[in-house]
C-alpha positions as a printed Julia matrix, in Angstrom:
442×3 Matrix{Float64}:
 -25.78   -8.43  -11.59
 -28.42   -7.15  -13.71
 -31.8    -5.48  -12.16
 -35.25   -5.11  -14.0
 -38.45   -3.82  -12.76
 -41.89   -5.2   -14.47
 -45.54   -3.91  -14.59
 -48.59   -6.06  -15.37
 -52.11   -6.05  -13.86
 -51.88   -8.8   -11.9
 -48.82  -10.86  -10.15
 -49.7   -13.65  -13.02
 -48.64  -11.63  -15.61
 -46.01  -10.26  -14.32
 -44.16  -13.54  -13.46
 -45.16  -14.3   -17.08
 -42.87  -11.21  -18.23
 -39.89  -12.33  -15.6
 -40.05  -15.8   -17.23
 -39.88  -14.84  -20.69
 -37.3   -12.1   -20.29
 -35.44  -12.89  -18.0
 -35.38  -17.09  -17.54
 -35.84  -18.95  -14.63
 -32.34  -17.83  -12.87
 -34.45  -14.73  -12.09
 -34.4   -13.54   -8.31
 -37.53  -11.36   -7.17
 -35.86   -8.7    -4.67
 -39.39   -7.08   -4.55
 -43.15   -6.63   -5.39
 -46.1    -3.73   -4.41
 -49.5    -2.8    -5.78
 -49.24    0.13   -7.7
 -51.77    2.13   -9.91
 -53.19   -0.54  -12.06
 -51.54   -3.65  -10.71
 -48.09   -4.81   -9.48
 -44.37   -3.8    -9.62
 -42.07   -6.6    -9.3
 -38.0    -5.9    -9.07
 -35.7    -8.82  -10.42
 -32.11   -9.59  -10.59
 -29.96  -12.45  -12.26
 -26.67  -13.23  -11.01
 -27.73  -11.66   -7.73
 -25.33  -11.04   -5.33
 -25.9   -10.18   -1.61
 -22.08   -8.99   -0.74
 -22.23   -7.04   -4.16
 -25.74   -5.68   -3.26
 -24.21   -4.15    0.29
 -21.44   -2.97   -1.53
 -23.17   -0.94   -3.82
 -25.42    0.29   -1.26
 -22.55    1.79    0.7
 -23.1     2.56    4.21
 -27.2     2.31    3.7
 -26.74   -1.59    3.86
 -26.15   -1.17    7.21
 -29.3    -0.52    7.8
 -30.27   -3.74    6.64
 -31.29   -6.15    9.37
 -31.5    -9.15    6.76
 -31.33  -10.65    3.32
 -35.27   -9.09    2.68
 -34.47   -5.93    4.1
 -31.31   -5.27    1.87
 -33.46   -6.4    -1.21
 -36.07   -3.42   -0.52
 -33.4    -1.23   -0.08
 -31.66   -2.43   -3.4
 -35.38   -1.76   -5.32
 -35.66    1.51   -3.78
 -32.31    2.08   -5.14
 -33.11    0.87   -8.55
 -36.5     2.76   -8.98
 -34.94    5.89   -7.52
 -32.68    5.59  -10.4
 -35.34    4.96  -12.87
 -37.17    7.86  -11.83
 -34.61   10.0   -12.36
 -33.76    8.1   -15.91
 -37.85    9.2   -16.53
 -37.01   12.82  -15.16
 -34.23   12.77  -17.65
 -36.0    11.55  -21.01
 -39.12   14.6   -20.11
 -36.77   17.49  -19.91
 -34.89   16.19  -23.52
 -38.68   16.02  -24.94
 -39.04   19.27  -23.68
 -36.03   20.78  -25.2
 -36.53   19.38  -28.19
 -40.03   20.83  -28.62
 -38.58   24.3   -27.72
 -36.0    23.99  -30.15
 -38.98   22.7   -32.92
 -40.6    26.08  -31.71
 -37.93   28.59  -31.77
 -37.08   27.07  -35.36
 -40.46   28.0   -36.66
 -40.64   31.47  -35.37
 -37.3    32.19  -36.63
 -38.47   30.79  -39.78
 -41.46   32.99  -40.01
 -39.44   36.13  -38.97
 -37.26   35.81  -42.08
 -40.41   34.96  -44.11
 -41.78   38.4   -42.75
 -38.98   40.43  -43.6
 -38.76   39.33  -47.19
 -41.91   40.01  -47.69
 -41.38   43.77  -45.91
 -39.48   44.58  -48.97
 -36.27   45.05  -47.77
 -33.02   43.71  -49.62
 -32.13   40.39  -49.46
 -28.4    41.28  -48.7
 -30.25   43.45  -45.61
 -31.43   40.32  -44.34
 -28.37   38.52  -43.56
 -26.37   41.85  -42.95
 -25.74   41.47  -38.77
 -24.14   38.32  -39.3
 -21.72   38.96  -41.95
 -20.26   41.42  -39.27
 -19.36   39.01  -37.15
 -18.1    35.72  -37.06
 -19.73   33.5   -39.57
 -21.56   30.74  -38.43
 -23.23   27.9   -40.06
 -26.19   25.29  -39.65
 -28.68   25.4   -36.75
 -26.27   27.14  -34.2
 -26.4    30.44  -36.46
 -29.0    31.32  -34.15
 -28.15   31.75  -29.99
 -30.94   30.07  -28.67
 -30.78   27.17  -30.86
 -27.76   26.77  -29.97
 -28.4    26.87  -26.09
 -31.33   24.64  -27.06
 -28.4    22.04  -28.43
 -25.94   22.44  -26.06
 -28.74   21.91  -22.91
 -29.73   18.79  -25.37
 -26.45   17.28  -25.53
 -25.73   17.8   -21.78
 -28.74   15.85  -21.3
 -28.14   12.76  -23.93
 -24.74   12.68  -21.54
 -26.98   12.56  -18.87
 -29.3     9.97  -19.67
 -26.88    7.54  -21.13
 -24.58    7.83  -17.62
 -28.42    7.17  -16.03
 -28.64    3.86  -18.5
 -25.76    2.6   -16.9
 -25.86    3.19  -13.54
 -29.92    1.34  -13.94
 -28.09   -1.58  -15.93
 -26.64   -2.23  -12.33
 -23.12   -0.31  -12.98
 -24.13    2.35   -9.99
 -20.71    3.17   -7.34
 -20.22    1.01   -3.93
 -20.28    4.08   -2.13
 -21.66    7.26   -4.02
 -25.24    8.16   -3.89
 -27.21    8.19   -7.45
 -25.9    11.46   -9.22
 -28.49   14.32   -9.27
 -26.4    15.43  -12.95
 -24.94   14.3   -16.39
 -21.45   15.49  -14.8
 -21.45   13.8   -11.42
 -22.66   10.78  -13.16
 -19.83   10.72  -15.73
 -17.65   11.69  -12.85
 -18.92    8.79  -10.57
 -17.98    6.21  -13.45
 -14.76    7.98  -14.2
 -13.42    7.49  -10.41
 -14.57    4.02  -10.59
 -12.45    3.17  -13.86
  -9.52    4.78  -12.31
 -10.05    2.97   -9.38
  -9.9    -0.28  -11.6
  -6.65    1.16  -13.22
  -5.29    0.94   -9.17
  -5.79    4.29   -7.86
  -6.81    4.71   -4.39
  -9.89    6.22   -3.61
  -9.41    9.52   -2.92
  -6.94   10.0    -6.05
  -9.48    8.57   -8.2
 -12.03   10.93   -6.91
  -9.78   14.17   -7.31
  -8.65   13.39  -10.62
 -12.19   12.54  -11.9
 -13.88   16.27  -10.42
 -11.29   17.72  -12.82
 -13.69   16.04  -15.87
 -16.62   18.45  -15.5
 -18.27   18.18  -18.98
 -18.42   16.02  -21.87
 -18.3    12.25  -22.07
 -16.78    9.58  -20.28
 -14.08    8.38  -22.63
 -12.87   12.27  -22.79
 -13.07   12.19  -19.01
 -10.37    9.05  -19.26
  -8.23   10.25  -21.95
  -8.02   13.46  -19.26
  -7.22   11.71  -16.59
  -4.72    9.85  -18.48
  -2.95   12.5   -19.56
  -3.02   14.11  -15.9
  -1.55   11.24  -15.0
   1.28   11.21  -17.14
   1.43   15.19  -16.0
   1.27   14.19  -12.7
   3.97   11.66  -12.69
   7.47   12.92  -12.37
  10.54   11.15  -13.61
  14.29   11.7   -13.58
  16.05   14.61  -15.67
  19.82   13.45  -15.66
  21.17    9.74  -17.12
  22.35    8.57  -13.88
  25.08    6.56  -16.27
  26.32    9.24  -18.3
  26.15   12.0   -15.73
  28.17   10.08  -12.65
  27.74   10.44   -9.17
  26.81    8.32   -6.21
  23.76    7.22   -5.77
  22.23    4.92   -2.88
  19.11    2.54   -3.14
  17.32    2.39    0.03
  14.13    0.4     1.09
  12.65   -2.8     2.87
  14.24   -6.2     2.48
  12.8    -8.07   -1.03
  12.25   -4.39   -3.08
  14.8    -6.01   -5.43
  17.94   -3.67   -4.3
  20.86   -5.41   -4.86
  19.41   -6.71   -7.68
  18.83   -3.25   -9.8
  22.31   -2.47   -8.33
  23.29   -5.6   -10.78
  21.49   -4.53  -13.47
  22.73   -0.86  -13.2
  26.65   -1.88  -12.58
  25.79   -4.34  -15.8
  24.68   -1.6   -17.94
  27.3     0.64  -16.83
  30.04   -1.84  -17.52
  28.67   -2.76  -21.12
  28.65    0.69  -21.99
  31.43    2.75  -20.27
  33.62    0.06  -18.84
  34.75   -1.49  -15.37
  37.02    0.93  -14.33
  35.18    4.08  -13.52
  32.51    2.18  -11.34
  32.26    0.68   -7.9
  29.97   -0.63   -5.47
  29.42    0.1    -1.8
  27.17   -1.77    0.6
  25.79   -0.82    4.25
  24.29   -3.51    5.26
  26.58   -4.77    8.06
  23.9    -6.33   10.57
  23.1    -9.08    8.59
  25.33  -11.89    8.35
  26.35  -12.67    4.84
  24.16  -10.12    3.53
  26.64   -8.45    1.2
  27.98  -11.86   -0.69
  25.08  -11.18   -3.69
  26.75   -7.77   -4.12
  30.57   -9.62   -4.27
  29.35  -11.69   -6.85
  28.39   -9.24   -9.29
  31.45   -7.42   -8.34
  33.7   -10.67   -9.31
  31.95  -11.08  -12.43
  32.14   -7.69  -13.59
  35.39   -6.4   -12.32
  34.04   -3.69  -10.58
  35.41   -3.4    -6.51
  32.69   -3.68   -3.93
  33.5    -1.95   -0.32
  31.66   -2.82    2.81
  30.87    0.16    5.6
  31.68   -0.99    8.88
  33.28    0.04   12.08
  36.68    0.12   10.62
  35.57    2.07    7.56
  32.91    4.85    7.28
  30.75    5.76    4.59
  33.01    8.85    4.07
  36.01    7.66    4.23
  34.89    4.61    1.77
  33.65    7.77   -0.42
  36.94    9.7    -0.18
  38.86    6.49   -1.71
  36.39    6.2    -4.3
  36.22    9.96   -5.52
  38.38    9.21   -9.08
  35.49    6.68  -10.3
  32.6     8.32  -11.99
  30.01    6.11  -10.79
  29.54    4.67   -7.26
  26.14    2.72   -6.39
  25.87    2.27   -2.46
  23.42   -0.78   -1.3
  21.55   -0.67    2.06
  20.62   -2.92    4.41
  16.49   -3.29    4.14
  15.99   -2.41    7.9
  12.81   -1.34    9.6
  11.55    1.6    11.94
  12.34   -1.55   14.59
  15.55   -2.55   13.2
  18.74   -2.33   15.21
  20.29    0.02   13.09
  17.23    1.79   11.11
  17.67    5.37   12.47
  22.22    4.63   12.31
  21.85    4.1     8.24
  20.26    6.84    7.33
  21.37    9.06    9.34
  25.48    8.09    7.63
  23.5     8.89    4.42
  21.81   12.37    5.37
  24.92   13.31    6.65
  27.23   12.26    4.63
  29.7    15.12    3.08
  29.04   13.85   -0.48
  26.25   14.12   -2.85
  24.54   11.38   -2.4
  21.23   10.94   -4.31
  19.35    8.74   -2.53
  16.65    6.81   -4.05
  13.7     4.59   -2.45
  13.01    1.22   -4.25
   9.38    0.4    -4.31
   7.63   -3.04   -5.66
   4.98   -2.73   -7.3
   3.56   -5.47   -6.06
   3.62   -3.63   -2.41
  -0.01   -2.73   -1.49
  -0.94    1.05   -1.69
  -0.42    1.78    2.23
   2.61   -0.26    2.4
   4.16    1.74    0.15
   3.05    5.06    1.52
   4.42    3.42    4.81
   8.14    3.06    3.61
   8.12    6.21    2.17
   7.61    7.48    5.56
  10.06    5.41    6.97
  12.84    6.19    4.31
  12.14   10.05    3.66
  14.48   11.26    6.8
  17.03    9.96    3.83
  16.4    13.01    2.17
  15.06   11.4    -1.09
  15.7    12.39   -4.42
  13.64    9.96   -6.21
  12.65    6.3    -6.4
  12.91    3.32   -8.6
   9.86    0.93   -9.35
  11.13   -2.41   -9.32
   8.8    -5.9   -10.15
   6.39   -4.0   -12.96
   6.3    -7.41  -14.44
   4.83   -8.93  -11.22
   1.64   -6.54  -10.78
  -1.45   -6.9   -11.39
  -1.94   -2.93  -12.27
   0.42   -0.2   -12.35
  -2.16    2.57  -10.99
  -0.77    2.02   -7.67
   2.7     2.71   -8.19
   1.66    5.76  -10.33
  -0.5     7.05   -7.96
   2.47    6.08   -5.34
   4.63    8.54   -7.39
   2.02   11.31   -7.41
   1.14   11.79   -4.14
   4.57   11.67   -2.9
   6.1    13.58   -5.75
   9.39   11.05   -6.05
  10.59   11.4    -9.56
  11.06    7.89  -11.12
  14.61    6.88  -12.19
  14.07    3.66  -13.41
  11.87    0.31  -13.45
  12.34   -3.17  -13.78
  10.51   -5.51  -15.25
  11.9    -9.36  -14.85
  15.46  -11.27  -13.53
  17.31  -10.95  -16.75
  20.67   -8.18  -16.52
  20.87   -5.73  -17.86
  17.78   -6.53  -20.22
  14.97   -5.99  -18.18
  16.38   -2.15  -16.88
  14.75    0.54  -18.04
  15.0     4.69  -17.9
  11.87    5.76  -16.47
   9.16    8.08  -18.96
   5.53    9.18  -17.8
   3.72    8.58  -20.97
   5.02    5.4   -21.81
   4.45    3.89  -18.02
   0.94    5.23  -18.17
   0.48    3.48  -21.49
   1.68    0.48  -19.64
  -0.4     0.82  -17.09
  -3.59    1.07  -19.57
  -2.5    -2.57  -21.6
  -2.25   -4.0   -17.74
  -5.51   -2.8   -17.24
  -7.34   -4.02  -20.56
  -5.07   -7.66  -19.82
  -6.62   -8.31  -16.87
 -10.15   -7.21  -18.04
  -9.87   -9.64  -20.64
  -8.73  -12.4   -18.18
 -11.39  -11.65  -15.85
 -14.23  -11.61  -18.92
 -12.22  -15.11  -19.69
 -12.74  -16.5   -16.4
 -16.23  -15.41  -16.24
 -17.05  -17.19  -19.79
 -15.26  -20.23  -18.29
């Protein structure tokens, strides 16, 4: 939605600039007399939900479609006051600058001609650090930082006018809480929640916005902790928990696969939990048929333990869980054997991320009693953005063993790094920018 405000001495004239700049597609949200004629605001493409979203919580204020398109003017000339505001104060500093430039041109002009030594001149700054160009001299140089702060300011101004401006945020009052404003709203594009986006972007307190968002990027790969130890080299036993469709059994495949290709059948085998669903362990048999590997089944015959004591020679064991609810007969029974257990087990919380931001946040609560020592991101091929998952991972502090990206095993299995999931996350991002400019062509 783009919004334009026109002055002309009379109505007549000002429809004649709306028509000729901005076409007949042109909606008038609003018109006043002003000093020496009228003020008309215009949109194209415009957009009543957008409108209330950008107002935030003023639209509800708004009684009606009129009332929300004063509001939205308001909005827009408040902004172009302060753009105004902006462009005065970088005349100003540039005429100081213009002025201090002179005088310290005339002060060197005087002191040559008081007869002193040239080398005299120039003596208090070969003391120091040598500097070159205008920022030799302090106050130019406060004169050209205060100038540059303000260019920052006025182009974050440009776009918030060109109708860019946050859902929620009120129009920034500085060049920093402008380019902060824009930088939570890109990282809230990139899937971050809210609040995330809005800590990580306060961090970015100077500069511009593209060194705000390589920052943040490279928070976020700080931020996002992933395994130390090769779960296939270093042994163990290791149990995937989460809700029913994560893709469990399934990265339990892919890991017995890899394991098998690389170390052989005999030092691996396979342990599942779930014993309150019927049938619910045949997937599990399957890939234990075709790779060799034995596959025990907990029930109450066998314990976890006692399963565990038989299986202490092989070097790798990989327990599957039943994906059972808070409400599920059972829920509190499973992880309680795995808390408790005398092993080591690590146990690690599968997560789609496809899941929705809260839902994931809600199984972690559900799952954590396991005593959690990381998580696996399954379904990476299947999302629309990755920030989600990554800001899953953050907030929670779960190191990330592995992710998945497709059906194919042991292919699409892959050791978990920061940098490279964060770089993954940024191509997701720019792919569905371009789909969505595609769509918007169409």
């Amino acid at each position: 939605m783009k919004v334009q405000r026109f002055f002309a001495k009379s109505m007549a004239e000002a429809l004649k600039q709306v028509s000729h700049e901005m076409g007949p597609d042109a909606v008038i949200l609003s018109n006043r007399r002003v000093d020496g004629g009228v003020e008309i605001v215009t949109a194209l493409d415009y957009d009543e939900n957008m409108a209330r979203q950008r107002l935030g919580e003023k639209a509800a204020q708004a009684t009606n479609g009129s009332r929300l398109a004063e509001m939205q003017a308001d909005q827009h000339r408040q902004l172009e006051q302060e753009l105004d505001r902006s462009r005065s104060r970088i005349r100003e500093v540039r005429e100081k600058r213009a002025n201090v430039g002179s005088e310290f041109s005339r002060g060197i002009g005087n002191d040559h001609a008081g007869a002193a030594p040239a080398d005299n001149v120039f003596g208090s700054f070969s003391d120091g650090p040598k500097a070159s160009g205008p920022s030799a001299n302090p106050a130019q140089g406060s004169y050209s930082d205060e100038l540059a702060s303000m260019r920052a300011e006025i182009s974050s101004l440009r776009e918030l006018v060109s109708g860019r401006e946050s859902a929620s945020a009120p129009a920034p009052a500085n060049a920093s809480n402008a380019v902060q404003q824009r930088l939570a709203e890109r990282l809230q594009e990139f899937g971050l929640s809210t609040e995330l986006s809005v800590s990580v972007s306060r961090q970015h307190r100077t500069g511009r916005l593209e060194d705000g968002w390589k920052q943040s990027l490279k928070m976020l790969a700080t931020g996002v902790r992933t395994a130390r130890e090769h779960w296939l080299e270093a042994g163990g036993v290791y149990a995937l928990v989460g809700p029913t469709g994560s893709g469990k059994t399934t990265t339990i495949g892919k890991l017995a696969a890899r394991y098998v290709l690389e170390h052989g059948p005999d030092s691996l085998a396979l342990v599942t939990t779930d014993r309150y669903r019927v049938a619910a362990h045949e997937q599990l048999f399957v890939f234990g048929r075709i790779l060799n590997v034995p596959v025990r089944v907990v029930d109450e015959s066998h314990s976890l333990d006692d399963i565990l004591d038989e299986l202490s020679d092989r070097h790798l064991v990989l327990i599957d869980t039943a994906g059972l609810t808070s409400s599920d007969r059972g829920y509190q029974e499973q992880l309680a054997e795995l808390a408790r257990s005398d092993h080591n087990i690590r146990t690690h919380l599968v997560v789609s991320a496809t899941s929705q931001p809260r839902i994931m946040k809600s199984v972690w609560h559900c799952y954590k009693m396991a005593n959690l020592a990381g998580c696996v991101m399954t379904k990476i091929d299947e999302a629309l953005t990755l920030g989600e998952s990554l800001g899953f991972v953050m907030e929670t502090g779960l190191p990330v063993a592995w992710y998945t990206d497709g059906q194919k095993i042991p292919e699409d299995l892959h050791r978990a790094e920061a940098i490279p999931l964060v770089r993954m996350g940024v191509e997701r991002l720019k792919a569905q920018q371009h789909s969505q400019g595609v769509a918007e062509g169409a």
